[in-house]
N, CA, C and O of each residue as an XYZ file, in Angstrom:
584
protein
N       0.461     36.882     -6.931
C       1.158     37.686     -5.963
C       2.136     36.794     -5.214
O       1.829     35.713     -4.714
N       3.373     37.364     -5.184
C       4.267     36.793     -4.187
C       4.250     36.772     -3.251
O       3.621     37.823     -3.378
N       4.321     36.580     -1.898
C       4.357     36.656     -0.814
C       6.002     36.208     -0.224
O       6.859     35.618     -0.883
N       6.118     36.697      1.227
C       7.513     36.452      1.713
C       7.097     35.270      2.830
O       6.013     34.815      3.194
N       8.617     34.974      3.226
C       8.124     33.613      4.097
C       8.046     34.330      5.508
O       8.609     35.321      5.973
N       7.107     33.417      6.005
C       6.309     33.757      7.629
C       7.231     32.680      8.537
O       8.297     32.086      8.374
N       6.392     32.757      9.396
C       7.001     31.882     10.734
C       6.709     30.178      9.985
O       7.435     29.186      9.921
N       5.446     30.425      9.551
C       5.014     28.902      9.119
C       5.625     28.601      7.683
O       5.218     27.615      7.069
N       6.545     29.392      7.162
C       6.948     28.938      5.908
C       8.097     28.958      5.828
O       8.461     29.086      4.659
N       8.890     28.890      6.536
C      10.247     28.929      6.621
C      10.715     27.324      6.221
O       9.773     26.545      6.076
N      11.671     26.941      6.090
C      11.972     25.595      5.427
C      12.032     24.928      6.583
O      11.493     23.874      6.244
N      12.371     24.773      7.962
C      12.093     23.871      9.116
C      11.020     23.942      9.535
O      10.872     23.474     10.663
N       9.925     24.480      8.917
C       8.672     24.234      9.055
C       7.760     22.780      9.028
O       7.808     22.262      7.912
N       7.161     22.220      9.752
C       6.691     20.822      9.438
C       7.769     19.968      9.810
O       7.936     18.943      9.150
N       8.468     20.208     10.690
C       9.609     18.933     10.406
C       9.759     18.982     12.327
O       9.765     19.988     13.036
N       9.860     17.619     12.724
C       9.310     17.055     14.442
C      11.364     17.889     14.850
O      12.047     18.815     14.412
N      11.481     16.967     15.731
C      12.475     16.847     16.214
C      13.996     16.825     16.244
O      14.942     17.423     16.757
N      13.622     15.424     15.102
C      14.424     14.527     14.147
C      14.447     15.322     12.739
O      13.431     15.548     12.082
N      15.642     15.678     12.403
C      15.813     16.436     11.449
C      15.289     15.291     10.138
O      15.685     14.126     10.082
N      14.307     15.941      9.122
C      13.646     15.382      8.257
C      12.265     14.734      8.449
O      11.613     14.386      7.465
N      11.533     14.467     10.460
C      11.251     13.909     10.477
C       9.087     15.005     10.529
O       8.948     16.098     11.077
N       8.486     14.617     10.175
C       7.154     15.289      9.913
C       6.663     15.239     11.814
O       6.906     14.454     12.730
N       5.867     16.556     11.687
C       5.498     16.979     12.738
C       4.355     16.169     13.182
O       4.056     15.307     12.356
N       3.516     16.192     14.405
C       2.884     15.178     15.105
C       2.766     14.095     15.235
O       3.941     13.741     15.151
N       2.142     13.119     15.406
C       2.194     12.014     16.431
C       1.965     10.941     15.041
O       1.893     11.420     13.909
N       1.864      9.447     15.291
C       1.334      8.591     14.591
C       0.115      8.674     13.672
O       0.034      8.607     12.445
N      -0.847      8.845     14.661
C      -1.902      9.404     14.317
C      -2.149      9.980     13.416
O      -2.910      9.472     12.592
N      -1.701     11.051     13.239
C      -2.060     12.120     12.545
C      -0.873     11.937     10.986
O      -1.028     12.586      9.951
N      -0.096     11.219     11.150
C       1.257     10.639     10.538
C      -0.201      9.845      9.470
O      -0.503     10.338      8.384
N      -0.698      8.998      9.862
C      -1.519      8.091      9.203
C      -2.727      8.359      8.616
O      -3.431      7.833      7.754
N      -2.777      9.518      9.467
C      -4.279     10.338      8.762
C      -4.039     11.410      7.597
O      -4.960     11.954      6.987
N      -2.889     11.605      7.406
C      -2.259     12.794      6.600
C      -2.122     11.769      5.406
O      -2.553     12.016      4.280
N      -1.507     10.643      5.740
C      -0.975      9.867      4.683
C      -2.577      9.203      3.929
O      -2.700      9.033      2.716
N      -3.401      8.979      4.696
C      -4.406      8.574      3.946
C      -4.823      9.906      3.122
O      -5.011      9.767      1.913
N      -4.958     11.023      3.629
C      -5.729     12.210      2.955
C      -4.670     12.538      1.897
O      -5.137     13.395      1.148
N      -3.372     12.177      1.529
C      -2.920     12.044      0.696
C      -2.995     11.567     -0.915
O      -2.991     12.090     -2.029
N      -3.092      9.755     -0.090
C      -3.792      8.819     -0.882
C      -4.916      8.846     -1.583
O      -5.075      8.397     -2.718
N      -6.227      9.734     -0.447
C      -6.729      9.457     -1.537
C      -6.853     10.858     -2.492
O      -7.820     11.043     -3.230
N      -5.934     11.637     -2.387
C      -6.212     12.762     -3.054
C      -5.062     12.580     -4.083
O      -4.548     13.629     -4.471
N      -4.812     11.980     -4.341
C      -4.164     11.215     -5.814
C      -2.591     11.816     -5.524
O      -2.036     12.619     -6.273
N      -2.148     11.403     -4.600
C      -0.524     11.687     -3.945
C       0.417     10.334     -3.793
O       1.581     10.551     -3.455
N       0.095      9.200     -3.971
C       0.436      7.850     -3.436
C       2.061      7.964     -3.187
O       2.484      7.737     -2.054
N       2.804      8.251     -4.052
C       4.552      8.431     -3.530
C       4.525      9.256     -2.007
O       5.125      8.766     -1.049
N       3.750     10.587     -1.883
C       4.008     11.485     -0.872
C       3.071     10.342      0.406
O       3.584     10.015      1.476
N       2.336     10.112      0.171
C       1.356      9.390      1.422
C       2.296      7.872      1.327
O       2.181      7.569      2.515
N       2.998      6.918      0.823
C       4.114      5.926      1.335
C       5.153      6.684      2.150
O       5.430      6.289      3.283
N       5.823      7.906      1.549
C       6.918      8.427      2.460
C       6.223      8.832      3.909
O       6.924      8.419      4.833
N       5.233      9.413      4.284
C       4.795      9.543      5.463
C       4.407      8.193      6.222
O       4.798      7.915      7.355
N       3.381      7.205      5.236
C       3.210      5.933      5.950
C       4.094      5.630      6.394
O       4.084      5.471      7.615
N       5.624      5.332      5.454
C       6.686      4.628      5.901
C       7.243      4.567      7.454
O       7.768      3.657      8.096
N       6.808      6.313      7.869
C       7.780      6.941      8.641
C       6.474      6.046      9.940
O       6.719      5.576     11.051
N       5.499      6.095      9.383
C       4.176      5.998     10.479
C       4.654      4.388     10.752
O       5.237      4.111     11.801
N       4.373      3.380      9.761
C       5.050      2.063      9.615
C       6.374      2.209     10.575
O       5.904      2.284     11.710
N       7.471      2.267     10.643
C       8.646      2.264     11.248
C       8.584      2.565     12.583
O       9.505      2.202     13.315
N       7.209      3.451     13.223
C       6.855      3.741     14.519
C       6.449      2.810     15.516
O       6.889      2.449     16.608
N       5.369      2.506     14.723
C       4.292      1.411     14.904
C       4.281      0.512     13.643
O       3.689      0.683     12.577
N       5.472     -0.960     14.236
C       5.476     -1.389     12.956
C       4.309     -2.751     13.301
O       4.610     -3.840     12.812
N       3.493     -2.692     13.824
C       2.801     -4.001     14.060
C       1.168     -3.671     13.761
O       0.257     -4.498     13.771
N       1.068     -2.262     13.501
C      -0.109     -1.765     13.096
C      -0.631     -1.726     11.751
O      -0.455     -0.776     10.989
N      -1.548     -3.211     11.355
C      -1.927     -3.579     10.436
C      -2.760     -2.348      9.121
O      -2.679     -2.399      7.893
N      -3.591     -1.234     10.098
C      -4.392     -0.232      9.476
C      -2.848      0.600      8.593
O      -2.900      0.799      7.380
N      -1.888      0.901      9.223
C      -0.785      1.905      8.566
C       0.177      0.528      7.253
O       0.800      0.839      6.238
N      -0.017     -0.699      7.726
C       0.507     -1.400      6.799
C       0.101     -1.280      5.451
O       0.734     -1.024      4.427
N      -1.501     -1.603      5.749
C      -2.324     -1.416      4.800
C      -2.631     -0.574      4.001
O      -3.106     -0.876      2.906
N      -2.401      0.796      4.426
C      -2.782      1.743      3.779
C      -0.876      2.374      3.170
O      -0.662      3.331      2.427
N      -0.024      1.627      3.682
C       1.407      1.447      3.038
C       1.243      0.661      1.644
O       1.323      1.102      0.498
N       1.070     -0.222      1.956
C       1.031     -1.024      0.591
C       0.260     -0.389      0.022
O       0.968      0.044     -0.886
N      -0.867      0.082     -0.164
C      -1.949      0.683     -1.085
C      -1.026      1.892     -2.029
O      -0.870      1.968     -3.247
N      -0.482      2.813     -0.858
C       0.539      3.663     -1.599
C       1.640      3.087     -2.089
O       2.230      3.451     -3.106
N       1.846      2.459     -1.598
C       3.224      1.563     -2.648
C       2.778      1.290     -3.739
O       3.110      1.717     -4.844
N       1.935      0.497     -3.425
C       1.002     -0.239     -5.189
C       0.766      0.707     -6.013
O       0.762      0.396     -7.204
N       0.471      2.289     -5.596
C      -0.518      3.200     -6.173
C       0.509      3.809     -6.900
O       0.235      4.361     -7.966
N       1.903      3.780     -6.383
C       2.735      4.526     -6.749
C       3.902      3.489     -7.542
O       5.128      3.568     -7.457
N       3.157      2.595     -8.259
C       4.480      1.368     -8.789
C       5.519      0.829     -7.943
O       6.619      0.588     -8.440
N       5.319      0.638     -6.855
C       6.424      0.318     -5.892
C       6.297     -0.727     -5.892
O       6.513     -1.178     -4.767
N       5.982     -1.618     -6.750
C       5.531     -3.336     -6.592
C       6.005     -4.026     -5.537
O       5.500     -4.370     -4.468
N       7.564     -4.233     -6.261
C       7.587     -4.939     -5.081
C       7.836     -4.723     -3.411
O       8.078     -5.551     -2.532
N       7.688     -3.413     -3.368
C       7.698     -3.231     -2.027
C       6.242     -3.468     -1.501
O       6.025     -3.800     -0.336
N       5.337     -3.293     -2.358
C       3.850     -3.715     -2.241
C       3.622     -4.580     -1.602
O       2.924     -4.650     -0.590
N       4.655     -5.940     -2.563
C       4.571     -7.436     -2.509
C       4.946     -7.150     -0.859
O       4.023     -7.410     -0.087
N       5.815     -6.800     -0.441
C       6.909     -7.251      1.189
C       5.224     -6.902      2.111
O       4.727     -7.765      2.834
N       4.523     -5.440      1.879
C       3.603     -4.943      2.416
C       2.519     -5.424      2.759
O       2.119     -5.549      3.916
N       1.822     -5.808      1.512
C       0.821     -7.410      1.582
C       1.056     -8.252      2.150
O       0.248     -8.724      2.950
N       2.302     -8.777      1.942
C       2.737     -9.947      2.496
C       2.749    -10.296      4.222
O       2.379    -11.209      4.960
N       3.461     -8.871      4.349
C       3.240     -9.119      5.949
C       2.182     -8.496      6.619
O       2.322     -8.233      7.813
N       1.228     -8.244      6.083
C      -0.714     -8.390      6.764
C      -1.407     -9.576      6.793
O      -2.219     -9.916      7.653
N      -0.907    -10.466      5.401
C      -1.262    -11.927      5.518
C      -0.547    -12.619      6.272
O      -1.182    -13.641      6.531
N       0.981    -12.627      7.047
C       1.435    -13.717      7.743
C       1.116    -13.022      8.622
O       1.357    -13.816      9.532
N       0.530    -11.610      9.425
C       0.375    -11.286     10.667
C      -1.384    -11.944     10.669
O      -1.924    -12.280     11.723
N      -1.982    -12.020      9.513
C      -3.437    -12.065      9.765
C      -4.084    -12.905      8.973
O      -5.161    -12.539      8.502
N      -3.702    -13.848      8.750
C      -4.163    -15.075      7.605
C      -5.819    -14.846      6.937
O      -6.111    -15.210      5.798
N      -6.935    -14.083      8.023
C      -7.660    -13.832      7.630
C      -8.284    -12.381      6.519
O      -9.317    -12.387      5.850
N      -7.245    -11.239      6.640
C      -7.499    -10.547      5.754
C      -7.533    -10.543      4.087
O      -6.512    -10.308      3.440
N      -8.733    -10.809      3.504
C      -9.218    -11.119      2.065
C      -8.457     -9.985      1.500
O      -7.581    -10.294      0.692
N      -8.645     -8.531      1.812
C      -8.262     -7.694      1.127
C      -6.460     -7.429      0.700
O      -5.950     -7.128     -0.380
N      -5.841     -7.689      2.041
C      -4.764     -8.152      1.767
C      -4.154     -9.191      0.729
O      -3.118     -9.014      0.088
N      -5.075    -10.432      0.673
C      -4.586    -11.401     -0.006
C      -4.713    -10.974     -1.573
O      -3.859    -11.287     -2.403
N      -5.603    -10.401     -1.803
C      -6.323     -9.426     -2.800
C      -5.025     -8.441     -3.678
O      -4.770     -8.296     -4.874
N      -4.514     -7.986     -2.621
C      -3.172     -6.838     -2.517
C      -2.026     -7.381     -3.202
O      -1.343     -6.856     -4.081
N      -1.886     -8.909     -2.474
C      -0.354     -9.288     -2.563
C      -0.488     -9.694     -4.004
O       0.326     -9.229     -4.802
N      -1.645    -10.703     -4.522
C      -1.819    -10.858     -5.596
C      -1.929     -9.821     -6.616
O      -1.561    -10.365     -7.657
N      -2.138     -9.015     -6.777
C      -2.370     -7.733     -7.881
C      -0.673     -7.490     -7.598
O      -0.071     -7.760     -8.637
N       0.132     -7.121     -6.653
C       1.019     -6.482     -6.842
C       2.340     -7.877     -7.218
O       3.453     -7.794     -7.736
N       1.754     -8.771     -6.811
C       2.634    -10.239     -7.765
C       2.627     -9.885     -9.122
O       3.726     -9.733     -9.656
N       1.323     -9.678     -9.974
C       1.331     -9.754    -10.814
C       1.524     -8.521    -11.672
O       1.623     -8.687    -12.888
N       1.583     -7.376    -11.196
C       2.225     -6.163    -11.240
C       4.068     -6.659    -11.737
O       4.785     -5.967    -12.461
N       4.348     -7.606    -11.292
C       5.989     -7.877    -10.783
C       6.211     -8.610    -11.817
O       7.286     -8.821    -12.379
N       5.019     -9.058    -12.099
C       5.624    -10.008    -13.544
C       5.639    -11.288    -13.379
O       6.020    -12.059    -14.259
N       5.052    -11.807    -11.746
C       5.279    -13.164    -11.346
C       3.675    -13.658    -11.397
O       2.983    -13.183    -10.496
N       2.820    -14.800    -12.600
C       2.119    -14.303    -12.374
C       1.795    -15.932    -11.293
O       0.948    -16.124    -10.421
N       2.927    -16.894    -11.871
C       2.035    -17.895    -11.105
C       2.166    -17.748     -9.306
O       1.693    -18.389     -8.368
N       2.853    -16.833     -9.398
C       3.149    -16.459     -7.485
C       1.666    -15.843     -7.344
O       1.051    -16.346     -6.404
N       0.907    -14.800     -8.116
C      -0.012    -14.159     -7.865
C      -1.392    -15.136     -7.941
O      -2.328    -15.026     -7.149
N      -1.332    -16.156     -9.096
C      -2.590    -17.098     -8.735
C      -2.981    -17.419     -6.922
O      -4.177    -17.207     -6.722
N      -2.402    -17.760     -5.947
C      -2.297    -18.369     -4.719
C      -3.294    -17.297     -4.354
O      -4.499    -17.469     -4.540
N      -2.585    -15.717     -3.611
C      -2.966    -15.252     -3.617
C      -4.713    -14.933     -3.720
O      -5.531    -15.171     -2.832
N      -4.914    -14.489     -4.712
C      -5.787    -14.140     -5.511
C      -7.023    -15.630     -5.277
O      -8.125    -15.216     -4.918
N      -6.963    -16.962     -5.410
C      -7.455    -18.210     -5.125
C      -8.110    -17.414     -3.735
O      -9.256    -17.150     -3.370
N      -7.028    -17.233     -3.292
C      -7.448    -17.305     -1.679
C      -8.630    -16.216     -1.391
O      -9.692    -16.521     -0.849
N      -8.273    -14.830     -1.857
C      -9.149    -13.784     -2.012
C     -10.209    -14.110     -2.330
O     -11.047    -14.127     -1.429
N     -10.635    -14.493     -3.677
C     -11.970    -15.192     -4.146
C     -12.432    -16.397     -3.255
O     -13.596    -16.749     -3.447
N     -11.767    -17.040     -2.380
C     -12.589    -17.888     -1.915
C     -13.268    -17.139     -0.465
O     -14.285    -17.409      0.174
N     -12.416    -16.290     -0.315
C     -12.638    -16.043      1.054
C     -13.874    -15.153      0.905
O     -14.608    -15.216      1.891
N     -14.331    -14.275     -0.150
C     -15.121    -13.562     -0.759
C     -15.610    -13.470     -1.904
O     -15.552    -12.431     -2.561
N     -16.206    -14.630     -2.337
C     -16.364    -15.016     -3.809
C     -17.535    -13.808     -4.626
O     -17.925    -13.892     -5.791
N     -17.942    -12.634     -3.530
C     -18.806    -11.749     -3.799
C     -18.393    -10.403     -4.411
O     -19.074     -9.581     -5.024
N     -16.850    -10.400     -4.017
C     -15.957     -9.574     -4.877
C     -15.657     -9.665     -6.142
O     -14.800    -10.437     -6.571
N     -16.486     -8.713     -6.998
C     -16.173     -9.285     -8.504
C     -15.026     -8.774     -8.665
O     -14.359     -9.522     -9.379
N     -14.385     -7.744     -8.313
C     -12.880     -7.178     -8.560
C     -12.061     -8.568     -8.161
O     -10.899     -8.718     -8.540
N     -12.596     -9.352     -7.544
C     -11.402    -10.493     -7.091
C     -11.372    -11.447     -7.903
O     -10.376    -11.983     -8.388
N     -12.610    -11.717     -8.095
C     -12.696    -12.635     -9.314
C     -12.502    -12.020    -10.601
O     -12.422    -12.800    -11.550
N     -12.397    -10.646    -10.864
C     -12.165    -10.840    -12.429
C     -10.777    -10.936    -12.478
O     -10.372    -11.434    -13.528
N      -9.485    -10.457    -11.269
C      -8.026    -10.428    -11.214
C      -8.197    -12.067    -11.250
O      -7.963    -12.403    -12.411
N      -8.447    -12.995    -10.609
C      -8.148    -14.137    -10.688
C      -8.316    -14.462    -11.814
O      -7.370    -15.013    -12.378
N      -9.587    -14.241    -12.560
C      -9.938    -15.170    -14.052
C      -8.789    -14.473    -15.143
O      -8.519    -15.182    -16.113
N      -8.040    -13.025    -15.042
C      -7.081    -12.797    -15.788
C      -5.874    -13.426    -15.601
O      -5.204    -13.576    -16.623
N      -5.412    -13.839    -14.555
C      -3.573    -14.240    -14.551
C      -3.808    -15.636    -14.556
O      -2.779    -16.306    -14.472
N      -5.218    -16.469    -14.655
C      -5.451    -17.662    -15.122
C      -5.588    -17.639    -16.744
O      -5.043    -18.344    -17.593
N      -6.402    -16.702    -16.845
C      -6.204    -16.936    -18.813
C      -4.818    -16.429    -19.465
O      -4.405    -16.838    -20.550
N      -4.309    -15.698    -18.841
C      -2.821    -15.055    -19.091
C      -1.947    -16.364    -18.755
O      -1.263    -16.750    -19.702
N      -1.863    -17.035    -17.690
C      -1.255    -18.424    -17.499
C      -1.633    -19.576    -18.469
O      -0.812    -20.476    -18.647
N      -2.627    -19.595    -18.999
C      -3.280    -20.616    -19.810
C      -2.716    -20.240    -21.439
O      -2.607    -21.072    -22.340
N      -2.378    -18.679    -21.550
C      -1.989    -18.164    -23.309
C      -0.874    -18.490    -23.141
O      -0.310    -18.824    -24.183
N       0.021    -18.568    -21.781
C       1.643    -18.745    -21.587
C       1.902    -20.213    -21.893
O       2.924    -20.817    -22.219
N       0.248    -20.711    -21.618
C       1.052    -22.470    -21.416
C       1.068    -23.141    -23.124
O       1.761    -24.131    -23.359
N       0.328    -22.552    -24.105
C      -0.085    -23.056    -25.217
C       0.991    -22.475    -26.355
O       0.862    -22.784    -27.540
């Protein structure tokens, strides 16, 4: 059945202020974008992160869950920029370091992604996902060198 458009379906529907720009606050900017993510959307949940990112650009939780959709959605190397700046804001996040490395090597760079990845496994040597990415772009580096 067809239906006609309502008040809520009209095409300026969902859209804040700022022409193009999504309705409510940060918050909810970041919570939409995760319920995105994980509902297998990753392009649509980066375009909202982005907008959430650009708000609050020092908020490591919307970084994070940026890069994830970047990565999720082949955006490598915007991945790489994403990762990257959770580790120079936070030297201690494993999962990040975890991030930048997978999406290095996503890029094709793999000895940039060894560092990375070193670091992840040491920081959490209990992560087998970390260690099995490390033991691959080491044996992949080792078939390159022979």
């Amino acid at each position: 059945m067809v239906e006609g458009r309502g008040p809520s379906d009209s095409p300026d529907s969902g859209l804040g202020s700022e022409a193009g720009a999504p309705v409510g606050n940060v918050y909810e900017w970041f919570q939409r974008g995760m319920r995105l993510l994980a509902e297998g959307s990753p392009a649509a949940a980066a375009a909202l992160l982005e907008r959430a990112a650009d708000a609050e650009p020092e908020s490591r939780s919307i970084r994070e869950a940026l890069a994830r959709a970047q990565f999720n959605s082949r955006r490598y190397a915007e991945a790489v920029d994403s990762f990257r700046w959770i580790v120079d804001a936070n030297p201690t996040e494993d999962y990040a370091y975890f991030g930048l490395g997978l999406a290095l090597w996503r890029t094709g760079d793999m000895e940039a992604a060894q560092e990375p990845l070193a670091i992840a496994v040491a920081m959490r040597p209990d992560q087998r996902h970390y260690v099995s990415a490390l033991k691959s772009v080491r044996a992949t580096l080792r078939a390159r060198r022979t």
